[in-house]
Backbone bond lengths (Angstrom), bond angles and torsions (degrees), N, CA, C in turn:
res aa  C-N    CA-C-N  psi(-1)  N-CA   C-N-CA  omega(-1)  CA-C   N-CA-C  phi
1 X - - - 1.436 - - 1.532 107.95 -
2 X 1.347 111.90 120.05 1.896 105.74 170.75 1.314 118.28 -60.39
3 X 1.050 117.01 151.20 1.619 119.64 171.04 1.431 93.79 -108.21
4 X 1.551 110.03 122.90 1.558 132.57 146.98 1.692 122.29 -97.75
5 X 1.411 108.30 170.49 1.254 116.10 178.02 1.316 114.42 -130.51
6 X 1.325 114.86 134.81 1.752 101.30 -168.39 1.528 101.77 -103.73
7 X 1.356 111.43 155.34 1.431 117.92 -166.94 1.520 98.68 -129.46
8 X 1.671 122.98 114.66 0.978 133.88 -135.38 1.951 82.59 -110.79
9 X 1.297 114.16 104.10 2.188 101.51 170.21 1.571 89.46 -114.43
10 X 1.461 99.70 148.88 1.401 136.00 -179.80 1.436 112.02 -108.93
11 X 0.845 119.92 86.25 1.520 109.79 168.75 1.189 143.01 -72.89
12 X 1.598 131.88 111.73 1.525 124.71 168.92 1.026 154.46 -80.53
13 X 1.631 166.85 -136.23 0.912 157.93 159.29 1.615 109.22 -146.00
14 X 1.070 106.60 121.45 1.354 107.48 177.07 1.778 121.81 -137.34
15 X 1.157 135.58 144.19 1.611 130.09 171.35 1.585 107.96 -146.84
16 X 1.420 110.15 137.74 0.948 106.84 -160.45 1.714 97.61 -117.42
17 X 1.056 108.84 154.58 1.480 88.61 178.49 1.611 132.35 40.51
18 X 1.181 110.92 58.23 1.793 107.91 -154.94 1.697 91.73 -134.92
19 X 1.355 108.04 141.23 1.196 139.73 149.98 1.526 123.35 -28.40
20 X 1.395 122.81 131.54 1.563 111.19 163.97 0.997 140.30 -36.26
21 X 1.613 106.85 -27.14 1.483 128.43 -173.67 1.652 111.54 -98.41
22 X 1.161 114.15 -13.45 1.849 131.84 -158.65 1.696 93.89 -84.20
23 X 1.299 102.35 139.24 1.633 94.38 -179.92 1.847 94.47 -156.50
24 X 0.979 103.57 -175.93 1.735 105.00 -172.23 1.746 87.52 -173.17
25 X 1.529 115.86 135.02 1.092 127.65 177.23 1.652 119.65 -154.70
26 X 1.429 90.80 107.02 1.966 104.62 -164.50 2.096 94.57 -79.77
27 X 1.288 88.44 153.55 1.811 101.76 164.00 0.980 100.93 -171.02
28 X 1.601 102.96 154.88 1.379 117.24 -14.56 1.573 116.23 -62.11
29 X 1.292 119.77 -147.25 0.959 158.53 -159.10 1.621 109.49 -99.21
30 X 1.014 111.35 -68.09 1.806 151.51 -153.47 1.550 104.12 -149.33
31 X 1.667 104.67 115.22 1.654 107.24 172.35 1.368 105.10 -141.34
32 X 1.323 135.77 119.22 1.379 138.33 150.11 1.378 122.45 -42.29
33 X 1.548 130.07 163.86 1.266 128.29 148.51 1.183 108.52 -175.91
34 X 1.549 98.18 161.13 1.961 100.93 -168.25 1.315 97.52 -105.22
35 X 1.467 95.55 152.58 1.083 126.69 -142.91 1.919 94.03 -80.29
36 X 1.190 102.13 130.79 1.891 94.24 -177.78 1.329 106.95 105.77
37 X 1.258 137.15 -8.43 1.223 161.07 -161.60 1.509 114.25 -104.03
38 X 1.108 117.67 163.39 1.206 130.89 146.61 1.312 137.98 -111.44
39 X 1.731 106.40 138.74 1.708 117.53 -160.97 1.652 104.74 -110.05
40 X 0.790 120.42 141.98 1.825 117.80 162.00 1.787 104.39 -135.24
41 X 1.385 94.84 125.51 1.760 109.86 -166.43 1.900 92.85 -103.78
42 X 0.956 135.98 127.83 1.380 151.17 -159.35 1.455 118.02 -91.22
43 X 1.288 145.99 100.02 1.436 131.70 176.35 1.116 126.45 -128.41
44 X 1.110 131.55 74.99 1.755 132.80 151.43 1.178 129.03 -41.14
45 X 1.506 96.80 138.23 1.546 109.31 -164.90 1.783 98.23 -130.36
46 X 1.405 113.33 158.09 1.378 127.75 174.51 1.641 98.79 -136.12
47 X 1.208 100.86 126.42 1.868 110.11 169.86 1.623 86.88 -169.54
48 X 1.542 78.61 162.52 2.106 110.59 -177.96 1.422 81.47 -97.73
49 X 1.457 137.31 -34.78 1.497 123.16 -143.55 1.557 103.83 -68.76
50 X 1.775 125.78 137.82 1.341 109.89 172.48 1.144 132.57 -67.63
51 X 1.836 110.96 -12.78 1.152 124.43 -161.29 1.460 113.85 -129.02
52 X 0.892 108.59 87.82 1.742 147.74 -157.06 1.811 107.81 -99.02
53 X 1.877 100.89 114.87 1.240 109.57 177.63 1.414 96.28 -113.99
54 X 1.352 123.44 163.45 1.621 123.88 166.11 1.858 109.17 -155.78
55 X 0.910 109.75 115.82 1.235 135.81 -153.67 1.966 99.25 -87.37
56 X 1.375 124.83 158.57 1.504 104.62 144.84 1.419 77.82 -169.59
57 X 1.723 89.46 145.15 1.500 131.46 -153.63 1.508 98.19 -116.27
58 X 1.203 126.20 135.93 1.848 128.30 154.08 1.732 108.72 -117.92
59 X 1.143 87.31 139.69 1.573 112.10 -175.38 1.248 122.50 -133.79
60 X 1.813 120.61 91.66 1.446 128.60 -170.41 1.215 109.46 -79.98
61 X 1.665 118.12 160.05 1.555 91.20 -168.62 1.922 111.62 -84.50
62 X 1.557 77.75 171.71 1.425 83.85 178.73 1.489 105.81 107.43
63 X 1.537 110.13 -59.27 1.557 114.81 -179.40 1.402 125.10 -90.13
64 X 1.117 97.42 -160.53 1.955 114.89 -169.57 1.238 98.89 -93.37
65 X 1.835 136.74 146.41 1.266 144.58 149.36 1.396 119.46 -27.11
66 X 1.089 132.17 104.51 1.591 148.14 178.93 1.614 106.02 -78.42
67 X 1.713 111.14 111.63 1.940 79.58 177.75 1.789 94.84 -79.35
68 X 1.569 85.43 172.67 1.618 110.74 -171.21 1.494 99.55 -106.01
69 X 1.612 124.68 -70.29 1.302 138.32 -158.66 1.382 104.13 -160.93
70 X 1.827 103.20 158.37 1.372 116.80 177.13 1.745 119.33 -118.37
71 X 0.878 129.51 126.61 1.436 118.56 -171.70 2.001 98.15 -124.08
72 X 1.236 112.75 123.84 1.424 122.44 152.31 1.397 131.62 -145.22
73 X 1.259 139.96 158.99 0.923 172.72 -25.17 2.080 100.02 171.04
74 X 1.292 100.68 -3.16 1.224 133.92 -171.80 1.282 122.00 -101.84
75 X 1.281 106.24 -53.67 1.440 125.02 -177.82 1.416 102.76 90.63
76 X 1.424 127.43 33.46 1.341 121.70 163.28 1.299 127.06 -95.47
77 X 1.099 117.79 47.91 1.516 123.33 -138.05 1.691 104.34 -82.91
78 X 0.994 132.01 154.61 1.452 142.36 -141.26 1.618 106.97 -152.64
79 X 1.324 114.74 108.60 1.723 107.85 149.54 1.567 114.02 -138.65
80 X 1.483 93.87 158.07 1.449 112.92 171.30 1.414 129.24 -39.90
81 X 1.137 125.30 135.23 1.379 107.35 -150.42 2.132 92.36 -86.90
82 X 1.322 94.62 -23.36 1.811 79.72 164.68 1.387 127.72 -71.75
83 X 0.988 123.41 -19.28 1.370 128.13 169.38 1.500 122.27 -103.35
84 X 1.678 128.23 24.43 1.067 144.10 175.27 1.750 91.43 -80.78
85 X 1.769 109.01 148.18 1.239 137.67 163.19 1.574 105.79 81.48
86 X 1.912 120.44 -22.92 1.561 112.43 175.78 1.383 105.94 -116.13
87 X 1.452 133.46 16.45 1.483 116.68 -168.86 1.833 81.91 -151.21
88 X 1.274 119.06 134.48 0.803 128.50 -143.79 1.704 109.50 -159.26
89 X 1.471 140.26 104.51 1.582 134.65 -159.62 1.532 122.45 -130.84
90 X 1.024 137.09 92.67 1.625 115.69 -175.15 1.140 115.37 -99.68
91 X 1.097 138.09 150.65 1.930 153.96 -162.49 1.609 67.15 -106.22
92 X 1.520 92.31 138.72 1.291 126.97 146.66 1.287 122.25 -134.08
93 X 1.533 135.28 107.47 1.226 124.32 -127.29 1.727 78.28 -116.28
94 X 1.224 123.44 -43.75 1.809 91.70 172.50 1.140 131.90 -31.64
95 X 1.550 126.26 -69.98 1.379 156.41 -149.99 1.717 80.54 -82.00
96 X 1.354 120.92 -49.39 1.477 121.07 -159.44 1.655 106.17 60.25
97 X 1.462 97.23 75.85 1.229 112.28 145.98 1.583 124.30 -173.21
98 X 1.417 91.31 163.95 2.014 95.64 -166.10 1.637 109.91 -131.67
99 X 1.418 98.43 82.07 1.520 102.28 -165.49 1.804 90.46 -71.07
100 X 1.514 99.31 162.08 1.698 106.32 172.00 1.580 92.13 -107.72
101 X 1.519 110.47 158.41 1.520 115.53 174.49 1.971 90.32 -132.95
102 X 1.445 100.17 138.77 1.571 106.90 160.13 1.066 115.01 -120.65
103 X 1.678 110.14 137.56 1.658 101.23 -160.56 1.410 96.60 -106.10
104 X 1.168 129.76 131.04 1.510 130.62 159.80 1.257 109.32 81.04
105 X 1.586 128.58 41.88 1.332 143.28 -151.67 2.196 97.40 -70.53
106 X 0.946 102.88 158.72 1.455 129.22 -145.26 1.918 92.94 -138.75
107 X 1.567 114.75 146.15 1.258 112.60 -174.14 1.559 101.67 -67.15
108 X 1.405 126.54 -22.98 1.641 114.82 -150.59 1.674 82.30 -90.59
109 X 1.400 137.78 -1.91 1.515 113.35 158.90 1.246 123.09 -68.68
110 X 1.344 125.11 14.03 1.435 127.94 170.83 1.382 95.46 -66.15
111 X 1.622 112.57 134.18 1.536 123.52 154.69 1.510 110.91 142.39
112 X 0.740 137.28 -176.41 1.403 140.54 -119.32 1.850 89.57 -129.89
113 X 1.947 108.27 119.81 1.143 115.66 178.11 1.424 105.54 -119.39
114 X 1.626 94.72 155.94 1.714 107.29 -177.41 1.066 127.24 -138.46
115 X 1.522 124.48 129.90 1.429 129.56 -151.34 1.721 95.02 -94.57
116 X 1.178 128.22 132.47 1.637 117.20 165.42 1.781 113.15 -130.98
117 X 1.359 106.32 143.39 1.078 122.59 -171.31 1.741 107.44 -119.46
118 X 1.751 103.47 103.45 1.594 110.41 -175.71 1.850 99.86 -115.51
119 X 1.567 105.24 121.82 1.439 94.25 -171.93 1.705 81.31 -108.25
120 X 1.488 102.90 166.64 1.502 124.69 -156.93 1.733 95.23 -59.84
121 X 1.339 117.01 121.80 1.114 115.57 160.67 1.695 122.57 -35.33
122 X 1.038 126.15 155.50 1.762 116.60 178.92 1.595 93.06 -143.03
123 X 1.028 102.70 160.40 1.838 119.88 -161.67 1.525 86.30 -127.85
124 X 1.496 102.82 153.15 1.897 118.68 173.11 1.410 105.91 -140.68
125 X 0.929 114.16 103.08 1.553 109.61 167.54 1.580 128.83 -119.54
């Protein structure tokens, strides 16, 4: 019989600066995965804004939200240099969504991830 290890991610919801209309919605909830494997955590987003950032955050317990990576609408796309080569996100701005993928996930990815949706600040003067 193999011995596996299950790797328990939590997913959250987060928006930062967002519109009445702006929404972001992770699923599931609760996802397992074995360990050595690969995970992809799911996040849809709804905004009018054209210029679309989406953020995702990990948070082990005990501590503060770590960002992970940045995905926009730009192609300036941005990650952490600890999570460079196994965590991995693309904006798809039709469908509007920016699933995360972890490649070859490891027990210490247990903990709680967060999708964020920052649409371009706007100034009024």
């Amino acid at each position: 019989m193999a011995y596996t290890r299950s790797i328990l991610v939590i997913c959250a919801i987060v928006c930062f600066e967002c519109r009445a209309e702006d929404t972001v919605t992770q699923t599931p909830g609760n996802m397992n995965a074995v360990e050595g494997r690969s995970v992809t955590l799911h996040c849809k987003y709804n905004t009018s804004d054209p210029s679309q950032y989406l953020f995702w955050y990990i948070q082990y317990p005990n501590d503060f939200p770590r960002y992970v990576l940045r995905r926009d609408t730009f192609g300036a796309d941005e990650t952490a240099d600890e999570f460079k080569g196994r965590f991995d996100a693309f904006l798809n701005k039709t469908s509007q969504n920016v699933p995360l993928t972890i490649q070859q996930t490891e027990l210490c990815d247990s903990a709680v991830y967060y999708c964020a949706l920052r649409p371009t600040v706007t100034m009024r003067y």
